[in-house]
C-alpha atoms as one frame of an Amber mdcrd trajectory, in Angstrom:
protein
   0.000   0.000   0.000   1.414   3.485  -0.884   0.139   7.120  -0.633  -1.921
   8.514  -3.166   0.418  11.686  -2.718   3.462   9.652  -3.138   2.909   8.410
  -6.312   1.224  11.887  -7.683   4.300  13.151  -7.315   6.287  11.007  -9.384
   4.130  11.675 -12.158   3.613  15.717 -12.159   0.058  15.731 -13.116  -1.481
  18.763 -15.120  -4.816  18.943 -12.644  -6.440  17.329 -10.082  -9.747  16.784
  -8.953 -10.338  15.377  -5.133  -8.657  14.398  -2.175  -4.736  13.239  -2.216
  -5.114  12.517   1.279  -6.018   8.322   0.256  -3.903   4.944   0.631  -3.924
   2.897  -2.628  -3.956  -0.855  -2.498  -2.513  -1.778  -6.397  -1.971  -0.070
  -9.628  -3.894  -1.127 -12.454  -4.901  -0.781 -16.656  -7.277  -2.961 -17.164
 -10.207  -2.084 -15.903 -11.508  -5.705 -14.653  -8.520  -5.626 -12.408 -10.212
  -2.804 -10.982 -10.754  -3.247  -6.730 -11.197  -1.630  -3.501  -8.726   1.166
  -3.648  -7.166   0.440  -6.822  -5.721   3.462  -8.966  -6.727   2.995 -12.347
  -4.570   4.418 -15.123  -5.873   4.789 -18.894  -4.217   4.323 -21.324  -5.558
   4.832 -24.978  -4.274   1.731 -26.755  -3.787   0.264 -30.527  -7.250  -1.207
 -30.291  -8.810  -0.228 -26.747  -8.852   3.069 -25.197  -8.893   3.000 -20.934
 -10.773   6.068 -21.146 -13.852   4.559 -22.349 -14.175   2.498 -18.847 -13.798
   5.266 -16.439 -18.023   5.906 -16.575 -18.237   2.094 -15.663 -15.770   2.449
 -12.264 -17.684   4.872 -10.053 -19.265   1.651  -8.451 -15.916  -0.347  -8.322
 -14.225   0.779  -5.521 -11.600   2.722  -7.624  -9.661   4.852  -5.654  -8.423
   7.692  -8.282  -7.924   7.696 -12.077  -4.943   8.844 -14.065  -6.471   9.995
 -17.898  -5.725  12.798 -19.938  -8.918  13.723 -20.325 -11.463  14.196 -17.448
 -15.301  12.842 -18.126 -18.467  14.800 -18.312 -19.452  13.386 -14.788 -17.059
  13.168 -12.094 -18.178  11.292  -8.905 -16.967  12.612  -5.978 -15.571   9.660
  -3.882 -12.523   9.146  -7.120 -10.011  11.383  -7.473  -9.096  12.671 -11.160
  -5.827  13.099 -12.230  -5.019  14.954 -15.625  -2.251  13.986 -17.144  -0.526
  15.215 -20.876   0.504  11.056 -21.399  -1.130   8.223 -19.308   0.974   5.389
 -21.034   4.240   7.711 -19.848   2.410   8.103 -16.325   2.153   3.883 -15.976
   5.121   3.448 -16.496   6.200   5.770 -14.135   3.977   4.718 -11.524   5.075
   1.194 -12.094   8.297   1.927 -11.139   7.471   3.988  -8.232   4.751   1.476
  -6.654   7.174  -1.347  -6.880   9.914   0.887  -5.799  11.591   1.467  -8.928
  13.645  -1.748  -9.190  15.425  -0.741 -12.300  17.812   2.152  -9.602  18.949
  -1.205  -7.660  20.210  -3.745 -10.098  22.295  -2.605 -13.479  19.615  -2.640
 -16.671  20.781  -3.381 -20.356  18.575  -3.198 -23.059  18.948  -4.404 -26.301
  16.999  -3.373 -29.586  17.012  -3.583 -33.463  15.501  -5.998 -35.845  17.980
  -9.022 -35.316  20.089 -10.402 -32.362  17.809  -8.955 -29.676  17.007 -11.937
 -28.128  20.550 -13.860 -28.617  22.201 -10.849 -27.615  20.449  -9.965 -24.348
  19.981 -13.748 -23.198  24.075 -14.168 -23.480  24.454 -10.600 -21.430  22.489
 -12.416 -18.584  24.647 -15.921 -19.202  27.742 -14.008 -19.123  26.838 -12.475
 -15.528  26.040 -15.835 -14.476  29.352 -17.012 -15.777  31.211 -14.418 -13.831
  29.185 -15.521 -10.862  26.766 -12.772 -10.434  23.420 -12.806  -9.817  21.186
 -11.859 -12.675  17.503 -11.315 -14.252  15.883 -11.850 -18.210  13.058 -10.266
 -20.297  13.368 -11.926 -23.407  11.274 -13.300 -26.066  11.798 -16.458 -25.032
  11.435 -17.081 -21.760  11.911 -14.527 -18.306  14.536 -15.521 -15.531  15.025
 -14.507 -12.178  18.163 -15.756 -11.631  17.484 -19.708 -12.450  13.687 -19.696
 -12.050  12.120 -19.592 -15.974   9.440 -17.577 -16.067   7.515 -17.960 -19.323
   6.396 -14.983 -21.365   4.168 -14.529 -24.849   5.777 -10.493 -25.627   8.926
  -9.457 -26.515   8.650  -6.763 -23.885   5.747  -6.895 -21.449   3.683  -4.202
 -19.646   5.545  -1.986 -17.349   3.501  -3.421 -14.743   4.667  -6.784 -15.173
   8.231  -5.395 -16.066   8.674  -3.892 -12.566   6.803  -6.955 -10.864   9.624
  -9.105 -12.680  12.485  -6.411 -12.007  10.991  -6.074  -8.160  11.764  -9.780
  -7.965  14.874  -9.745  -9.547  15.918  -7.759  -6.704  14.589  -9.742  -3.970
  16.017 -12.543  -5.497  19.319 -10.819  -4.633  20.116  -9.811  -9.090  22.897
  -7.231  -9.719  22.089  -7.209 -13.413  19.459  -7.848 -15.495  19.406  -8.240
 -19.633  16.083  -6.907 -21.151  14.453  -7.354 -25.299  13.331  -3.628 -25.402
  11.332  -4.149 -29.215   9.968  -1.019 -31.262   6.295  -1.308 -29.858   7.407
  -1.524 -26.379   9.538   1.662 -27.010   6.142   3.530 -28.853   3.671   2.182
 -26.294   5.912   3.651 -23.744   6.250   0.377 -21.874   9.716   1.342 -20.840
   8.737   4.508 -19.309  10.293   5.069 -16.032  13.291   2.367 -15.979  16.794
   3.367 -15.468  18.970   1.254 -17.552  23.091   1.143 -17.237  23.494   0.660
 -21.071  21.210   0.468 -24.101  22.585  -1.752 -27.318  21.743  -1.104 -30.631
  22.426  -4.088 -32.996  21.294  -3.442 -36.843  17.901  -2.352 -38.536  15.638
  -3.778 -41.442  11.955  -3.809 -42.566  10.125  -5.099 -39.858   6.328  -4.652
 -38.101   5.241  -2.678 -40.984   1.969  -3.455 -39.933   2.268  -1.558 -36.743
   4.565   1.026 -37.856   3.577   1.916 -41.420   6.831   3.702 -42.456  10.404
   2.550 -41.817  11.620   6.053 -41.068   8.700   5.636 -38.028  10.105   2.519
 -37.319  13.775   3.730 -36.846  12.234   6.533 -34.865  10.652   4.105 -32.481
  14.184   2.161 -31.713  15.847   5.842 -31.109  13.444   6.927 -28.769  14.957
   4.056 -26.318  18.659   5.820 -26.720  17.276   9.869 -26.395  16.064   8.431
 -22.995  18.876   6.764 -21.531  20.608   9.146 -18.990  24.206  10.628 -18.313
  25.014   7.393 -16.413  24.474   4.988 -19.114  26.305   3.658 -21.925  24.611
   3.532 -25.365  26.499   1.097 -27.657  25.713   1.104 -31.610  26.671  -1.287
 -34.763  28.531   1.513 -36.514  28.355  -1.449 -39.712  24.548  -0.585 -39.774
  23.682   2.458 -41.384  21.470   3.501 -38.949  23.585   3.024 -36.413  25.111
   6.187 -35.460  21.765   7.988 -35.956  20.989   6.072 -32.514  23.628   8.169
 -30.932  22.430  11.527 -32.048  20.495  12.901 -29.546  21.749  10.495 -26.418
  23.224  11.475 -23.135  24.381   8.282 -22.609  27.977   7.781 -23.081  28.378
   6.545 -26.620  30.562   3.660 -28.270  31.227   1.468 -31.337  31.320  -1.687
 -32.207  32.150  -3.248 -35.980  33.480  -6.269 -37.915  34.496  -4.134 -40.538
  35.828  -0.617 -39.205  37.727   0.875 -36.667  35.483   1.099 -33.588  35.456
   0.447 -30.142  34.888  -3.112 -29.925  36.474  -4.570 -32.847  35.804  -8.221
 -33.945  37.641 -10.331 -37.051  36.828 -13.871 -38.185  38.701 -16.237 -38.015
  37.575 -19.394 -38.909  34.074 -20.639 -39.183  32.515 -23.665 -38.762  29.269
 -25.906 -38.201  29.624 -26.321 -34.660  31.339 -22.456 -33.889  33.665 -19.876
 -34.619  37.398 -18.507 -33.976  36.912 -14.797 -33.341  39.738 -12.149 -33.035
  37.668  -9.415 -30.365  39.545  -6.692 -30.166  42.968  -8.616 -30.881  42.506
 -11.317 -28.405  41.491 -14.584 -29.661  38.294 -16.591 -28.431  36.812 -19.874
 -29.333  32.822 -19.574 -29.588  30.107 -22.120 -30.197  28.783 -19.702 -32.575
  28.268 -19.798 -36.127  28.224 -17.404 -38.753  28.610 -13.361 -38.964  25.610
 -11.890 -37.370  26.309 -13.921 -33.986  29.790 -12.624 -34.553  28.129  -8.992
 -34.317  25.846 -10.338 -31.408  29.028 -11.400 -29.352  30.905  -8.486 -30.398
  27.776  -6.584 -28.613  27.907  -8.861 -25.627  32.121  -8.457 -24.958  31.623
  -4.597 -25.379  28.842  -4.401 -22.862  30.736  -6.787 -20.764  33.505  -4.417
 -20.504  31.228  -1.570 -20.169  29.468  -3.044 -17.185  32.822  -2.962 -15.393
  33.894  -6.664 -16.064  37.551  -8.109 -16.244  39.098  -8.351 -19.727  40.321
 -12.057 -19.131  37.376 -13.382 -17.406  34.805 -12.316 -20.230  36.910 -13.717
 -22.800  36.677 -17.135 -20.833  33.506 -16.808 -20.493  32.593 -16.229 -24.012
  34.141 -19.847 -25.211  31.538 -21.099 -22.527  28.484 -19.224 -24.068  26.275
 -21.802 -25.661  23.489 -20.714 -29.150  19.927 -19.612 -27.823  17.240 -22.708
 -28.065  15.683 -21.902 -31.615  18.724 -19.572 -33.477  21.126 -21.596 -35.387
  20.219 -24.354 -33.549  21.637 -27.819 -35.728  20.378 -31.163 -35.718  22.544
 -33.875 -37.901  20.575 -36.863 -39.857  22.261 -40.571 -39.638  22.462 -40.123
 -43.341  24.840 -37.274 -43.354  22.730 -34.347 -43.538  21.862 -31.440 -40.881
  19.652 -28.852 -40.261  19.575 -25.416 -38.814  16.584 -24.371 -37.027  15.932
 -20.868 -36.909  14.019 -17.713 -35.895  14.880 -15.785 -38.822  11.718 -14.118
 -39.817  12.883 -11.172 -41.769  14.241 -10.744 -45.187  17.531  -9.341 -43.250
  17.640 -12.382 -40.996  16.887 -15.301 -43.255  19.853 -13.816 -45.782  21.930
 -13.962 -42.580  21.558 -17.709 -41.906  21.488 -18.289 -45.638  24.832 -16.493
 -46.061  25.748 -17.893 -42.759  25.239 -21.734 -44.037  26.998 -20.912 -47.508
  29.954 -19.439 -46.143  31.103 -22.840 -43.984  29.329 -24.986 -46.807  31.206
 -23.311 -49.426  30.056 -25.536 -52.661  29.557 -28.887 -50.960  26.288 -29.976
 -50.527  22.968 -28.097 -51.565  20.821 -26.303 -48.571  16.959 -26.698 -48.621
  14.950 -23.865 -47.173  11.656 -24.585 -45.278   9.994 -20.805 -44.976   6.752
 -19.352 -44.281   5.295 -15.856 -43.035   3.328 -14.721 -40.224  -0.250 -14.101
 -41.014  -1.776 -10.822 -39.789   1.422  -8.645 -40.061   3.629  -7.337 -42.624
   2.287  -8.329 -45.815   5.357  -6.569 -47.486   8.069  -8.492 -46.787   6.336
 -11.780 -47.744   7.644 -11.709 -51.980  11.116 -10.397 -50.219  11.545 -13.295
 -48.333  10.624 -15.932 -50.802  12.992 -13.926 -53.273  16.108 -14.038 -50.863
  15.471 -17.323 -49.318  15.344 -18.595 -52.899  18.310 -16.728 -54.113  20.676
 -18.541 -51.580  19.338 -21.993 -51.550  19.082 -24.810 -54.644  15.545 -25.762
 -53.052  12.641 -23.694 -51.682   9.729 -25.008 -49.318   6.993 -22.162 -49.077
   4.824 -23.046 -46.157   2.922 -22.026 -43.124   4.302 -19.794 -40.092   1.541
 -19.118 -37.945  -1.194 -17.957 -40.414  -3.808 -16.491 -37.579  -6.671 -15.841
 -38.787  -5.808 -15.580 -42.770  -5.759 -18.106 -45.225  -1.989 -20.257 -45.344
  -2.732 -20.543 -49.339  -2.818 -17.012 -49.472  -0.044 -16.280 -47.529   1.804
 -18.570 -49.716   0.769 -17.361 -52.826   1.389 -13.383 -51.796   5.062 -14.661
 -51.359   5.853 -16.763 -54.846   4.843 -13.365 -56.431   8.546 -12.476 -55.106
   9.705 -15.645 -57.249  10.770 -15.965 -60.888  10.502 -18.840 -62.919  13.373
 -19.926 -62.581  12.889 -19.910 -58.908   9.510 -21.275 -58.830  10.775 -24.436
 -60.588  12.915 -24.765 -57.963  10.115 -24.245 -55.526   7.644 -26.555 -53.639
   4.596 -25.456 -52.188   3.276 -27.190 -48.821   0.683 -25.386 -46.522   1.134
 -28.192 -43.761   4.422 -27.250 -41.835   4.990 -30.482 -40.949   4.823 -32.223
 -44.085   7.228 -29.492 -45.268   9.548 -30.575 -43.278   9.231 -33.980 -43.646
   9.722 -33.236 -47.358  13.275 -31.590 -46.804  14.393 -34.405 -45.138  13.675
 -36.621 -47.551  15.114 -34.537 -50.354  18.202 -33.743 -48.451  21.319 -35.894
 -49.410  24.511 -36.284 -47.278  26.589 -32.934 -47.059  23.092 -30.902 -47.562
  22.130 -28.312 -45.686  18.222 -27.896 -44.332  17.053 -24.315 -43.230  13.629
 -24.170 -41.055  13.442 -21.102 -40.173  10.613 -18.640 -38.949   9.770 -19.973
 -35.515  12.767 -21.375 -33.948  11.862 -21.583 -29.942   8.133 -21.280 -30.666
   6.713 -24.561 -29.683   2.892 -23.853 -31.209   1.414 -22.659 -34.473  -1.630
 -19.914 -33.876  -3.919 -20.670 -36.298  -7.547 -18.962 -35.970  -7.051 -17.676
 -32.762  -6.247 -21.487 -31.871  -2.161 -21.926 -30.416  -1.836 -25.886 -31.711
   1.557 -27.412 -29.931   3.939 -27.080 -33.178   7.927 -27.187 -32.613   9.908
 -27.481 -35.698  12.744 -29.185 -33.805  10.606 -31.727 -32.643   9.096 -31.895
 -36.491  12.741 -32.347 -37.913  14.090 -34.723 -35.301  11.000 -36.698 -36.072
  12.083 -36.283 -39.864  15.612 -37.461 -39.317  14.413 -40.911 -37.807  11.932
 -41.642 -40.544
């Protein structure tokens, strides 16, 4: 329980209307949440605005309301509480009623189109490695320190994102690694943390859907860096183009990283392989169970905020040869008859020409590599004929198929991407709705030395189709394959 006058303050409201002199038992924004004492905030949202609740609370036991706009009929036992931005104001309240959890445990973030998850899930294995305590918003899964604690966002609400911080801390965390994605920036979701770094690690048509421009889009992933405060690093991929534009307006304290110009954090290549990499990072040599060049950028990422969070030289680089590939990126399985295949989340144009490149590059001419691809329904429609045309590009067989289609047709789907195909590529293209008997199919075309690419899903262990989440894991699906 808090003050209603504590947490005004934290929030510098543009008028009020009732008593401040009231004890409030939770923070809430959705309105069936709603109790005795509760302080409601709305917040106008993609397809719900709060606002349109606050008539039906006068009977909850609602405590006060934060809105920027009052209604026509105020009741007099709620307080009112005007505010220019409510989203801005949750977030802020968050962090005050859990008692701003970010200020006692050292916050990275880590945003762009690719690597977020890899990137921030090995900051949080490298603490652990170094035998700290630490915390993990991710994609994938949260952790407080070894408990998993499963998610379905990238980034969540900043209700939940304090809860989960709040823990952190009581769980005894130093550091915590945080997925800060391009909504979660717009939405204002990370309004009121205090992070110790920010990472930027590349950009490329994504969430079109949501975003509508990619200028908007950039915009969205530099709002995280204009926040970050005098105390903070803000690391950038000066190979991306956009990457110094992250550093413009930042007070953070800003560095480089690159595998192809001078910069900060330098990496080199080595040697690649399969089953990892020989990196040069900044002229000492590491052994990493990585493969190919954009996990060489995501470890590059991961050394320089190692070193920027304070951590010994020697130790990280240790450390790093210890670092094992995030369940569903890059993720091999071999066949008994000579053949393996990468599972993958790659569900960009950007990020399947990665893994494709990626797979070339150690395959070199030997062998041919099948790609099993689909698109998400309900989202960027755009990028559908791109990805057929660059998966097909770099691979001597194509597999069109499902994603999760939602609630459109797969066929449809399908068809919107082999516009992206020529005819040469469409005769080297199959068409298979059903996922699994896509990948059943690349099995059984693959010969020994070939090279299978499933990408799209990776760690997802469902398929959402109509509103229905059936249990669908592609590693499963390919294991299954490889016995058959």
């Amino acid at each position: 329980m808090k003050s209603l006058r504590q947490l005004i303050q934290a929030i510098r409201p543009i008028e009020i209307i009732g008593s401040e002199k009231k004890n409030i038992t939770n923070v809430v924004n959705d309105s069936r949440q709603v109790s005795q004492g509760s302080l409601f905030v709305a917040v106008r949202g993609c397809t719900v605005d709060g606002h349109t609740f606050i008539p039906l609370l006068q009977y909850s036991g609602v405590a006060a309301i934060v809105c920027e706009e009052f209604p026509e009929i105020v009741e007099s036992s709620i307080t009112y509480i005007k505010v220019e931005n409510s989203a801005i104001a949750l977030g802020v309240l968050a962090s005050e009623w859990y008692d701003n959890p970010s200020t006692k445990l050292k916050l990275v973030g880590v945003t762009g189109t690719n690597g977020k998850t890899t990137t921030a899930t090995l900051i949080y294995e490298m603490a652990r490695l170094l035998g700290y305590k630490a915390g993990l918003l991710s994609t994938v899964c949260n952790y407080i320190e070894t408990e998993a604690v499963p998610t379905n966002q990238t980034t969540p609400d900043p209700l939940t994102i304090n809860q989960l911080l709040a823990r952190m801390v009581e769980s005894g965390c130093q550091y915590a690694a945080m997925e800060v994605s391009s909504h979660a920036a717009h939405q204002h979701r990370i309004a009121g943390l205090t992070f110790a770094g920010g990472i930027f690690s590349n950009l490329t048509r994504d969430h079109m859907d949501y975003h509508k421009t990619v200028q908007a889009y950039l915009q969205a992933k530099k709002s995280f860096f204009d926040g970050l405060g005098r105390e903070a690093f803000a690391l950038t991929n000066i190979d991306d183009k956009n990457g110094m534009i992250m550093l413009q307006n930042t007070s953070a304290a800003r560095y480089t990283y690159s595998l192809r110009t001078m910069a900060d954090f330098r990496c080199r290549i080595i040697e690649t392989r399969l089953d990892g990499t020989t990196l040069s990072l900044n002229g000492s040599e590491v052994e990493v169970l990585f493969t190919g060049r954009f996990n060489a950028y995501n470890l590059t990422a991961v050394y320089g905020a190692s070193i920027l969070l304070g951590w010994e030289k020697e130790q990280v680089l240790t450390a790093m040869s210890r670092l094992v590939p995030v369940a569903g990126r890059f993720q091999a399985f071999h066949s008994p008859k000579g053949c393996t295949a990468i599972v993958d989340y790659a569900h960009t144009p950007d990020a399947v020409i990665n893994v494709l490149e990626a797979i070339r590059e150690i395959t070199g001419s030997q062998g041919n590599i099948i790609t099993v691809v689909g698109a998400g329904g309900d989202r960027d429609r755009g990028k559908r004929p791109i990805m057929a045309r660059e998966a097909a590009a770099r691979s001597e067989r194509l597999i069109l198929t499902s994603d999760n289609p939602r609630t459109e047709n797969p066929e449809s789907i399908i068809s919107e991407m082999e516009a992206g195909l020529d005819e040469a590529a469409k005769n080297r293209t199959l068409s298979i709705s059903d996922r699994r008997q896509a990948i059943r199919t690349a099995a059984a075309l693959a010969q020994k030395g070939d090279v299978i690419l499933i990408a799209g899903k990776g760690h997802e262990n469902y398929q959402e189709i109509n509103g229905i989440k059936h249990h669908f894991d592609d590693r499963e699906e390919i294991m299954e394959a490889f016995k058959a």
